[in-house]
Backbone as a chain_set.jsonl record, in Angstrom:
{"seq": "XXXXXXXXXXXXXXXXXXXXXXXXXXXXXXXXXXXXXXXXXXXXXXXXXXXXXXXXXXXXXXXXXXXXXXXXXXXXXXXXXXXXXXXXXXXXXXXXXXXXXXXXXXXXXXXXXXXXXXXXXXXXXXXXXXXXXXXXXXXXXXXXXXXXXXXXXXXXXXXXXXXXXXXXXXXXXXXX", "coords": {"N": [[-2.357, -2.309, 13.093], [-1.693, -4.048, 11.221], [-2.621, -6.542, 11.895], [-4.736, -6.659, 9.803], [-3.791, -8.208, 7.815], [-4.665, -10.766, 8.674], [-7.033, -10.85, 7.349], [-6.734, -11.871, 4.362], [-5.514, -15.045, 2.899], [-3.127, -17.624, 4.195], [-1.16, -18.473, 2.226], [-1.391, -16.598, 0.119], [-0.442, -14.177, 0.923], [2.652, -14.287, 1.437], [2.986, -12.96, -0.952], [1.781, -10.687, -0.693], [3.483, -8.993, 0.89], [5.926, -8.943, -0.346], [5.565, -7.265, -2.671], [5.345, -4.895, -1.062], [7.513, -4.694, 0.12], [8.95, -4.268, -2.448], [7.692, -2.047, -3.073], [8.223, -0.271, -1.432], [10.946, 0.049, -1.767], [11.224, 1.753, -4.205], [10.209, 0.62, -6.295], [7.105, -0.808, -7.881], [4.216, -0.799, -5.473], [1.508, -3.197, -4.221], [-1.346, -3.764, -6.177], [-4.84, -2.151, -5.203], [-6.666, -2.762, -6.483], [-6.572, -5.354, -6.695], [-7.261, -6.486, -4.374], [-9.519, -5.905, -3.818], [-11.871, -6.908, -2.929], [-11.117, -7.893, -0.738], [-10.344, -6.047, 1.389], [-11.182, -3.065, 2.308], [-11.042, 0.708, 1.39], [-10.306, 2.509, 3.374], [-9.203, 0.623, 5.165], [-7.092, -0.609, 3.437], [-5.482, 1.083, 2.925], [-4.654, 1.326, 5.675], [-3.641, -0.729, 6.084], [-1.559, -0.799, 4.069], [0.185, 0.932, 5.134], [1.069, 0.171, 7.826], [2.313, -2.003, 7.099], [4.414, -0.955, 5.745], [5.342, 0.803, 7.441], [6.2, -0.941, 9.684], [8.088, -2.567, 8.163], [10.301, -0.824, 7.756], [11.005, 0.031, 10.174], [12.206, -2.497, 11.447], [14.241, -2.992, 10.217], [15.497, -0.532, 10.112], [16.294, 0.075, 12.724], [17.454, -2.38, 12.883], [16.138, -4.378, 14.677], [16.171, -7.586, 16.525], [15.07, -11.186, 16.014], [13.217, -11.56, 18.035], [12.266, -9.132, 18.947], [11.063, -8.677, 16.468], [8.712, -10.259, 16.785], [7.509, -9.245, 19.322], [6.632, -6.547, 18.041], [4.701, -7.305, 16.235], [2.847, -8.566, 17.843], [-0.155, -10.088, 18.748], [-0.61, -11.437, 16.349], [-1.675, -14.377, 14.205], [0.985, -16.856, 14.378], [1.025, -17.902, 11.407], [0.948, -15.807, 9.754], [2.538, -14.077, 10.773], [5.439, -15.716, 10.636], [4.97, -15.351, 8.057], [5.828, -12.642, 7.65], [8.586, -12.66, 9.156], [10.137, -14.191, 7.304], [9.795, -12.452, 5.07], [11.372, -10.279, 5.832], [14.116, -11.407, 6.62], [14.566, -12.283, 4.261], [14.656, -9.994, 2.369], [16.165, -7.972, 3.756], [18.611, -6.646, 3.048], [17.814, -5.109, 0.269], [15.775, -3.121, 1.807], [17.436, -2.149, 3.847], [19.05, -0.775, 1.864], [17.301, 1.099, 0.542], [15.903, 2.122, 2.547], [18.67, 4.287, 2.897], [19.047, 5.241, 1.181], [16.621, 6.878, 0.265], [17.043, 8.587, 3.102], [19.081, 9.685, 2.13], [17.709, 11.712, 0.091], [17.586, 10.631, -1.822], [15.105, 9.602, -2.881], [12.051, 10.77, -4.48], [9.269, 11.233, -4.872], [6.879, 12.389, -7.106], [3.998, 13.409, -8.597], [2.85, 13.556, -11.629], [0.506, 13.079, -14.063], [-2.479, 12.56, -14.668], [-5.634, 10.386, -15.164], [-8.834, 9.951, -15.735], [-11.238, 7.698, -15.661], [-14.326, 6.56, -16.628], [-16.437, 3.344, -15.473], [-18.242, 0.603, -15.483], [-19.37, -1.701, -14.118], [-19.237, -5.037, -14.478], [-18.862, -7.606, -14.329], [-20.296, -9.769, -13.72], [-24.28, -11.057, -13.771], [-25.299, -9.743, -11.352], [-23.888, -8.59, -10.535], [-23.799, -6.557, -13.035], [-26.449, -5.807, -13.021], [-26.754, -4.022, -10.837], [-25.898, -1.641, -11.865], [-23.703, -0.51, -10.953], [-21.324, 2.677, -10.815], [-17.745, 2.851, -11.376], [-14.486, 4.366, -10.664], [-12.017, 4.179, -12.164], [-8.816, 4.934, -11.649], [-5.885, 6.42, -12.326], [-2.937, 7.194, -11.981], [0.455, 8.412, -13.095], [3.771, 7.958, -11.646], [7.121, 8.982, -10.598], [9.941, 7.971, -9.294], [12.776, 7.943, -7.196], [14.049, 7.984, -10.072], [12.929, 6.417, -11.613], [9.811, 5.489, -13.428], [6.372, 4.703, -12.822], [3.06, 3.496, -13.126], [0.492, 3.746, -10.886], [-2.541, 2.237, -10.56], [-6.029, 2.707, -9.604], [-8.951, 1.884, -8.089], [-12.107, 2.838, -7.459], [-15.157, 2.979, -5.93], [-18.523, 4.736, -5.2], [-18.342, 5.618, -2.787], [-15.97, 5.659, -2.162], [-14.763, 7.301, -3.554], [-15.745, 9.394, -2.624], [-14.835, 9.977, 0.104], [-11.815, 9.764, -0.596], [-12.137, 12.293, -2.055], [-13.008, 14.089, 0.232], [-10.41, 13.731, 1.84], [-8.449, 14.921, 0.255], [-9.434, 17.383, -0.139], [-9.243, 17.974, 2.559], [-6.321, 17.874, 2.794], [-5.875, 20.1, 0.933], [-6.854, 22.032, 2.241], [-5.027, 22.344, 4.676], [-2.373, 22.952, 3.106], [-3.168, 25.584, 2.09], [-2.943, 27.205, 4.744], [-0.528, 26.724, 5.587], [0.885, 28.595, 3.778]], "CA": [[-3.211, -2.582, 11.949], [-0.742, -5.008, 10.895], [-3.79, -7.711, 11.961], [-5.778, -6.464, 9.312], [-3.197, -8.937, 6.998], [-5.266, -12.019, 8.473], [-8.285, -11.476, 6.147], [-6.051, -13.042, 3.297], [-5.146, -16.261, 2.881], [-1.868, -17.36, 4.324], [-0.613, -18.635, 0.806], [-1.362, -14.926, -0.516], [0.334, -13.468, 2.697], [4.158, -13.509, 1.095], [3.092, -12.342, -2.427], [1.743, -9.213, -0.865], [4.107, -8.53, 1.661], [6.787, -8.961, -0.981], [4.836, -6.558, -3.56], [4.902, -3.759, 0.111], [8.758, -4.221, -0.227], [8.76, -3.473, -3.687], [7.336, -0.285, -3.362], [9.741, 0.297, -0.413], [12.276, 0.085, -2.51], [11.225, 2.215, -5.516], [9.33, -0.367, -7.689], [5.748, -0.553, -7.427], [3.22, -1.367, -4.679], [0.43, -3.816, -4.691], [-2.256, -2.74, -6.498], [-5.494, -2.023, -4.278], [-7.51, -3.512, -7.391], [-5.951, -7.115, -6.762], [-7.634, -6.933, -3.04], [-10.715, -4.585, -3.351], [-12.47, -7.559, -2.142], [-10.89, -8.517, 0.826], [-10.054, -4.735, 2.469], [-12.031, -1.499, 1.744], [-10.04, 1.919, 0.946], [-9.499, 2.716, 4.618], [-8.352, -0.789, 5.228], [-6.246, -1.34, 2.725], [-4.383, 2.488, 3.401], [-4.06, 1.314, 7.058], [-2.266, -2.175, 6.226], [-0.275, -0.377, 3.536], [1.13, 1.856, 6.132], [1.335, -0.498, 8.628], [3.784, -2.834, 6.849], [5.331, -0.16, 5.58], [6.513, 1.071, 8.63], [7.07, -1.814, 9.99], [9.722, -3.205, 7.76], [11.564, -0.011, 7.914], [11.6, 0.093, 11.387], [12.726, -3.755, 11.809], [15.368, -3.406, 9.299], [16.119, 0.45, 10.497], [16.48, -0.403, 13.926], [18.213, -3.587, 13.182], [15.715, -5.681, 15.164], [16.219, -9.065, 16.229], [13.513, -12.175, 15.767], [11.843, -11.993, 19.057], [11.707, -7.934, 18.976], [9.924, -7.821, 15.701], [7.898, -10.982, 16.834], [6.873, -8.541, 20.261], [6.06, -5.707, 17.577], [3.704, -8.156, 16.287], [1.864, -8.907, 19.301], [-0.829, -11.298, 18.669], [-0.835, -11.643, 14.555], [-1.373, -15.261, 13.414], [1.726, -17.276, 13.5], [2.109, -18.34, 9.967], [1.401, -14.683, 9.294], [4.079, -13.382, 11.52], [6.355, -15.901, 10.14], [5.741, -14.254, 6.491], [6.936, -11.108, 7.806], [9.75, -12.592, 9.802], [11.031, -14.419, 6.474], [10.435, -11.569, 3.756], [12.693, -9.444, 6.525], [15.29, -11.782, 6.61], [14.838, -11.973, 2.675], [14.688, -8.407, 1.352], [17.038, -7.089, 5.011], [19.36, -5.72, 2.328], [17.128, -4.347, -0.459], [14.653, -2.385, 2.343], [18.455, -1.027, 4.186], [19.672, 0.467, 0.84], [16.472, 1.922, 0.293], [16.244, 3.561, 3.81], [19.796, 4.89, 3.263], [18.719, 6.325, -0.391], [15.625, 7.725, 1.072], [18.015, 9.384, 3.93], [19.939, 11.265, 1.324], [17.36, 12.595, -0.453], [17.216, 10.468, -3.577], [14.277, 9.456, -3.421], [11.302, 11.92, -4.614], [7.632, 11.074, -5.861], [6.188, 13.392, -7.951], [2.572, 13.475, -9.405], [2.957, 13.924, -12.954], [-0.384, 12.991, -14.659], [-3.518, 11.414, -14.381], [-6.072, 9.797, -16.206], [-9.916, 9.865, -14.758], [-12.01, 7.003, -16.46], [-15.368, 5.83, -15.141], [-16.707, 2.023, -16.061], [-19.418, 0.549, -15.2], [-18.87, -3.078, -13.052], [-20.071, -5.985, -15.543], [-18.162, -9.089, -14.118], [-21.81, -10.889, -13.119], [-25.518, -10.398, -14.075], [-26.353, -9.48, -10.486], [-23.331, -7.023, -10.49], [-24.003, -5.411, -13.635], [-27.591, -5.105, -13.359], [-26.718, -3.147, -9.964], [-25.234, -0.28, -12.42], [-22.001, 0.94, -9.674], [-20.109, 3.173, -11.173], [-16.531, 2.608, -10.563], [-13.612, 5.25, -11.167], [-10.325, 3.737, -12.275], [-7.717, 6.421, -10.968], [-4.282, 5.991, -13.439], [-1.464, 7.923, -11.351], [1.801, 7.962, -13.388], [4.419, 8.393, -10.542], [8.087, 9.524, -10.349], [10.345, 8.051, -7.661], [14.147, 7.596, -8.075], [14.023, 8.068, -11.344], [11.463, 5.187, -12.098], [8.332, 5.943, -13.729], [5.732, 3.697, -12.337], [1.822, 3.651, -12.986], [-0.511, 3.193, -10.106], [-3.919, 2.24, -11.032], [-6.544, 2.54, -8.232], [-10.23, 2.048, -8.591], [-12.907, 3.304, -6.248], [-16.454, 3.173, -5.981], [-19.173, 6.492, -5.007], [-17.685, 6.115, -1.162], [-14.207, 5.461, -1.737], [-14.039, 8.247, -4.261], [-15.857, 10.728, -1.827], [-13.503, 9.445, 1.076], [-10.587, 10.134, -0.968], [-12.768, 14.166, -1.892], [-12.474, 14.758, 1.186], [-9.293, 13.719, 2.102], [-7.401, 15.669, -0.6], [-9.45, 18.584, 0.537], [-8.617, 19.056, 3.729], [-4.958, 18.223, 2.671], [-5.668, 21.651, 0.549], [-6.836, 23.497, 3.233], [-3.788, 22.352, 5.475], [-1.632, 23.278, 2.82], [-2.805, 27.039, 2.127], [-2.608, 27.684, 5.979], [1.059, 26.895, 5.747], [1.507, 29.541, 2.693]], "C": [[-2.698, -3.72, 11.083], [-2.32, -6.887, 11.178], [-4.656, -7.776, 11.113], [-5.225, -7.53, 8.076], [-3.859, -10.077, 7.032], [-6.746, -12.43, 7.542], [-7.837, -11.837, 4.313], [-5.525, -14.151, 3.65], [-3.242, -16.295, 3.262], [-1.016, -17.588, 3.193], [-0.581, -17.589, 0.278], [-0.232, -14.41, 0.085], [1.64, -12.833, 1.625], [4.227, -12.728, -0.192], [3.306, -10.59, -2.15], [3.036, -8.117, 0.146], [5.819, -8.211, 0.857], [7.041, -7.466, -2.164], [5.016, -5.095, -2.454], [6.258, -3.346, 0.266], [9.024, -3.602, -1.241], [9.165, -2.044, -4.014], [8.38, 0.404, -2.378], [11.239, 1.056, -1.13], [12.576, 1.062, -4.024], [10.645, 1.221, -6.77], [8.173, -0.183, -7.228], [5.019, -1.458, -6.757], [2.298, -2.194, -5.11], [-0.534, -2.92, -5.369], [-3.833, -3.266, -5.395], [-6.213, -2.895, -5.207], [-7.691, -5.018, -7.188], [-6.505, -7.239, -5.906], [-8.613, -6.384, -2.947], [-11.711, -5.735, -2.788], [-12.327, -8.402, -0.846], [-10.977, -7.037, 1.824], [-10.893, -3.442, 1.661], [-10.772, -0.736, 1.649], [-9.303, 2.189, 1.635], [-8.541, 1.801, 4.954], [-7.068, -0.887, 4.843], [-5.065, 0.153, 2.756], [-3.603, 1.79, 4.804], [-3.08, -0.066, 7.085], [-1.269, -1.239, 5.022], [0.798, 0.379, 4.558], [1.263, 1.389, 7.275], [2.326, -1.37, 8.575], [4.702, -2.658, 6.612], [6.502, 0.404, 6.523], [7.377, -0.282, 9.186], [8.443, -2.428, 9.564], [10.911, -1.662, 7.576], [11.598, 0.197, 8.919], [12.428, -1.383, 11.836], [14.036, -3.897, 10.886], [16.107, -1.719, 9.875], [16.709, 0.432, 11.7], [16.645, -1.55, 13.975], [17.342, -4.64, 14.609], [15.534, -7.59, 15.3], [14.967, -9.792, 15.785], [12.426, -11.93, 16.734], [11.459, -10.33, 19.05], [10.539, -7.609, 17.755], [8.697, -8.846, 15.787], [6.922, -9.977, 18.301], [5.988, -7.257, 19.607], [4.716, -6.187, 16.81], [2.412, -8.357, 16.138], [1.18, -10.187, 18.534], [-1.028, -12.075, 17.399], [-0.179, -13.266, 15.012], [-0.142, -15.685, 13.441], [2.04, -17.717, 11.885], [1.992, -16.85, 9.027], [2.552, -13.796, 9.529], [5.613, -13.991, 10.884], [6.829, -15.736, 8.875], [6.668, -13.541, 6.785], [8.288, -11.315, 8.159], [10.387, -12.854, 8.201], [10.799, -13.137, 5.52], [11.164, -10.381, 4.609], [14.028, -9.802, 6.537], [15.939, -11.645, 4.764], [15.635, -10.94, 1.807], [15.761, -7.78, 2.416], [17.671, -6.297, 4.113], [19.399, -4.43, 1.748], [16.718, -3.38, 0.399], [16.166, -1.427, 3.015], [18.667, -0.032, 3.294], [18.297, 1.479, 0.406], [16.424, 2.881, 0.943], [17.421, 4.292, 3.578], [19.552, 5.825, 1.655], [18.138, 7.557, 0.373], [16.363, 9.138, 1.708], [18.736, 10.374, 3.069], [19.678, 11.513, 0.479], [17.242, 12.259, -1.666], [15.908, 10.129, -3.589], [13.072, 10.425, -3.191], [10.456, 11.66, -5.216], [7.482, 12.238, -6.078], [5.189, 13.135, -8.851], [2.872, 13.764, -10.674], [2.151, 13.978, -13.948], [-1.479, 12.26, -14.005], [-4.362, 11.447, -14.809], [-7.78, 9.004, -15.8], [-10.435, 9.015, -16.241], [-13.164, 6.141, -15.794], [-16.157, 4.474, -16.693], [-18.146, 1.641, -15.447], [-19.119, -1.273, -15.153], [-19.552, -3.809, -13.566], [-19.409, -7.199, -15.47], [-19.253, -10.426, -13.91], [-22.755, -10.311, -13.81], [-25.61, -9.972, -13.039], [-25.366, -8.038, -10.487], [-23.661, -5.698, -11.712], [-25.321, -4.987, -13.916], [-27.651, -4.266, -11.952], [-26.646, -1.444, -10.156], [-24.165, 0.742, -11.054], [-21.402, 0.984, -10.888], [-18.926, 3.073, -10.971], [-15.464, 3.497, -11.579], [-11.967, 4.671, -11.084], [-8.924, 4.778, -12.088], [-6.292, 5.922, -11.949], [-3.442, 7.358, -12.765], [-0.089, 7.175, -12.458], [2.853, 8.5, -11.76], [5.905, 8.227, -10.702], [9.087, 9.182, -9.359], [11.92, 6.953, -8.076], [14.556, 7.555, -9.17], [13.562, 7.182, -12.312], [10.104, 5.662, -12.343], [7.844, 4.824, -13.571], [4.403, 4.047, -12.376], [1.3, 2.892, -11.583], [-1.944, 3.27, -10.35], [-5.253, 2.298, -9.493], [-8.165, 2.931, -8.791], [-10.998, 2.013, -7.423], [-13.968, 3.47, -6.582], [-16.897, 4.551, -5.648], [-18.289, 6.5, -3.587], [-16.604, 6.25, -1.178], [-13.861, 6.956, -2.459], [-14.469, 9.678, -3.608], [-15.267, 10.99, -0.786], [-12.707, 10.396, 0.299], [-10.811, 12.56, -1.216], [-12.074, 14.739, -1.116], [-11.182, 14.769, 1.755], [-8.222, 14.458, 1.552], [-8.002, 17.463, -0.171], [-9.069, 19.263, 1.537], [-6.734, 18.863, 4.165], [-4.424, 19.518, 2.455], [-5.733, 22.402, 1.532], [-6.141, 23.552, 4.111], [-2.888, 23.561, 4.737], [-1.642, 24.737, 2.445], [-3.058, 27.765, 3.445], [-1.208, 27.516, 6.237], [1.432, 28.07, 4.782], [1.383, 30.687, 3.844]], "O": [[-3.444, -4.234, 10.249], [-2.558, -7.905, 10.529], [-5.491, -8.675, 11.214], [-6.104, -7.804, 7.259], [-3.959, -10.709, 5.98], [-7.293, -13.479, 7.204], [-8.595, -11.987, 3.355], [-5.041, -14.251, 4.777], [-2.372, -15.51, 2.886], [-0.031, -16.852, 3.143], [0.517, -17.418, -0.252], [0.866, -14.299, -0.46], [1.774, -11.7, 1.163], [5.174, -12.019, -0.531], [4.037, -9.718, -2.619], [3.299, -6.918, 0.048], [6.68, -7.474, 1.337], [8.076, -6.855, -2.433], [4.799, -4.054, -3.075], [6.546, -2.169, 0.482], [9.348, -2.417, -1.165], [10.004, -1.345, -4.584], [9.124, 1.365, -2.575], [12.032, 1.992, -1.027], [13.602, 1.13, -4.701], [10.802, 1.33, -7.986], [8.013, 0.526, -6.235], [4.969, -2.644, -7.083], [2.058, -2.154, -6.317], [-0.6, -1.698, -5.244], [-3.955, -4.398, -4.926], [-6.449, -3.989, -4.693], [-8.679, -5.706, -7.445], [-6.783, -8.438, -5.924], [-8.895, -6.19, -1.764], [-12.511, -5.231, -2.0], [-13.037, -9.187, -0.218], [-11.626, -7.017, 2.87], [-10.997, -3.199, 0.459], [-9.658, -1.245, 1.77], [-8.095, 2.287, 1.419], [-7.332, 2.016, 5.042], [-6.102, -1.157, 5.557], [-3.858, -0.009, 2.58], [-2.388, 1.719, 4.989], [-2.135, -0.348, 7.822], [-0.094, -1.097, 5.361], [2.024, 0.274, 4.585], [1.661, 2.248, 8.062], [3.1, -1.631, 9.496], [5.72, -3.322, 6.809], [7.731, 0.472, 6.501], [8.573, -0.572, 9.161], [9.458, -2.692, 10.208], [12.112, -1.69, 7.306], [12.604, 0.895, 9.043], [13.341, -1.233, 12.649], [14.742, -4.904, 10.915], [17.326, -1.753, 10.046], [17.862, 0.862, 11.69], [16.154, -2.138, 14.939], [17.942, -5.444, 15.322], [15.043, -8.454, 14.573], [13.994, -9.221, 15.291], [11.212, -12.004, 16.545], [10.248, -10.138, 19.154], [9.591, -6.825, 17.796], [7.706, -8.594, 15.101], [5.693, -10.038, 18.258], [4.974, -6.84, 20.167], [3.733, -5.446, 16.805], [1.494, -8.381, 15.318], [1.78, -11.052, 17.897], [-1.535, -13.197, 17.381], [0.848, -13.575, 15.618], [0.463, -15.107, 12.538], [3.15, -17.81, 11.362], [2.612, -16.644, 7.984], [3.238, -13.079, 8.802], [6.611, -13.305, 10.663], [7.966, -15.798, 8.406], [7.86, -13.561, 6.478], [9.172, -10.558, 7.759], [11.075, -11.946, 7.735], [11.887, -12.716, 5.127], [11.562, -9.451, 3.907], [14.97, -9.01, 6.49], [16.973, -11.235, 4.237], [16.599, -10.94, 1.042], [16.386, -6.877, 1.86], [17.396, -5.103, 4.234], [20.03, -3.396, 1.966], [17.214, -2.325, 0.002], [16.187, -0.213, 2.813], [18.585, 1.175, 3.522], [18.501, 2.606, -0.046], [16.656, 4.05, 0.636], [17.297, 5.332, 4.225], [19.976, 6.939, 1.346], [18.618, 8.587, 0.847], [16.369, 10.27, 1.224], [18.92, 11.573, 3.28], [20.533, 11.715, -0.383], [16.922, 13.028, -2.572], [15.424, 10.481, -4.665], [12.895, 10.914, -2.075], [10.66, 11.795, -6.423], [7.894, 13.134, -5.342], [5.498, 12.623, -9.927], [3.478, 14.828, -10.548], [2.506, 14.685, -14.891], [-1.395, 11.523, -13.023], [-4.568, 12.592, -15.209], [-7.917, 7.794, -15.62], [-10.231, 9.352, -17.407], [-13.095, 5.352, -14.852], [-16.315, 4.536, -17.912], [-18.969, 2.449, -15.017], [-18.705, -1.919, -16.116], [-20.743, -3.582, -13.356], [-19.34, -7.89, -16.487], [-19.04, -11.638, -13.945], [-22.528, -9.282, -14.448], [-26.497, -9.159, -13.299], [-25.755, -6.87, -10.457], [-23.748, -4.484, -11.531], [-25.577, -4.105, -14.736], [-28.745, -3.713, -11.836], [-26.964, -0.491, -9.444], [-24.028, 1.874, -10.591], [-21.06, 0.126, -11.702], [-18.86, 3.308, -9.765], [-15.473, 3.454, -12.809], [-11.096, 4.754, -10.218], [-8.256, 5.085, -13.075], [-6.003, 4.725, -11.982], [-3.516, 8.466, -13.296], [0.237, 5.996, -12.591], [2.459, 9.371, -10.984], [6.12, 7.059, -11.026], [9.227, 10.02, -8.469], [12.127, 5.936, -8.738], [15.637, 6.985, -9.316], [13.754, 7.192, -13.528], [9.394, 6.175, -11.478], [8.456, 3.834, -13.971], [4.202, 5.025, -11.656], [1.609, 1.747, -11.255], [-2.508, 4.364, -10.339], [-4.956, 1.761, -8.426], [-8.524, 3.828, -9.553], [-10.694, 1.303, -6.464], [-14.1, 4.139, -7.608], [-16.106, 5.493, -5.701], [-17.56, 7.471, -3.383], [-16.037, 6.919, -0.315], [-12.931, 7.667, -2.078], [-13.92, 10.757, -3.83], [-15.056, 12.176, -0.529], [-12.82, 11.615, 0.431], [-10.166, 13.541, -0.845], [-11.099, 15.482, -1.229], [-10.785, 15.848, 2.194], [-7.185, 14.663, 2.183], [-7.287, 18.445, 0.027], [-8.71, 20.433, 1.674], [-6.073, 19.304, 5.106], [-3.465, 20.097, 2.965], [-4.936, 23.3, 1.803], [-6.192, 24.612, 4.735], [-2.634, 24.659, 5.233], [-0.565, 25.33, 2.39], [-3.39, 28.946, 3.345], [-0.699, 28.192, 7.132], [2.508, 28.577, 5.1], [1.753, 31.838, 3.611]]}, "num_chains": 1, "name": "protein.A"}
């Protein structure tokens, strides 16, 4: 899913891939807001967790150039060569993180949140459409960094997400 990076500009490319360390590391992730017009909800889940892994597997598994250029595969050179340089960049930062991680320091925790619905007024054509749009305000918990995540979702994204937290619930009281 890592291909889904070529519908930004390659000049964007290292901001966000930089912003994916970040959060790696205990600071905070891009926000989805900054891109809601390039990637939808799903989208933009499946490249978060696509780069995600990736750089902790290329830095966990100490991969050379051409292995994480084979993990890859076909992505865009001058996108591939973001990734290669913010690996060589951050190699450090993203290790000590994994090795935190590993022993247990680090721990998100939900702590509040903050439902506010707007009404999309950037144009005449958009705001005589009347979408609702639900700005999501997560405070979040992680290493002992408090960090807001803001996340805004239209009627689909926010019935997407419905369901998704539902049938997290109904996982989770079949484990009780």
């Amino acid at each position: 899913m890592v291909k889904l990076l070529e519908k930004l500009s390659p000049a964007q490319c290292p901001k966000l891939l930089h912003r994916v360390v970040d959060g790696l590391c205990g600071r905070s992730y891009p926000r989805r807001v900054d891109y809601d017009q390039i990637w939808s909800l799903t989208e933009w889940g499946e490249l978060m967790d696509s780069l995600s892994k990736l750089f902790r597997v290329a830095v966990g598994k100490k991969c050379s150039d051409q292995e994480l250029q084979e993990m890859l595969g076909d992505l865009d050179p001058a996108y591939a060569g973001a990734i290669l340089q913010c690996v060589h960049v951050r190699q450090d930062e993203i290790r000590q993180a994994l090795v935190d991680r590993t022993n247990g320091i680090s721990s998100t925790q939900l702590q509040d949140f903050n439902w506010q619905m707007k009404l999309a007024l950037s144009s005449d054509k958009l705001s005589s459409l009347n979408t609702p749009l639900l700005n999501l305000s997560l405070d979040l918990k992680e290493n002992g960094i408090q960090r807001a995540v803001n996340i805004e979702m239209n009627k689909e994204e926010l019935h997407t997400l419905i369901s998704a937290l539902e049938a997290a619930n109904k996982v989770l009281l079949q484990l009780k």
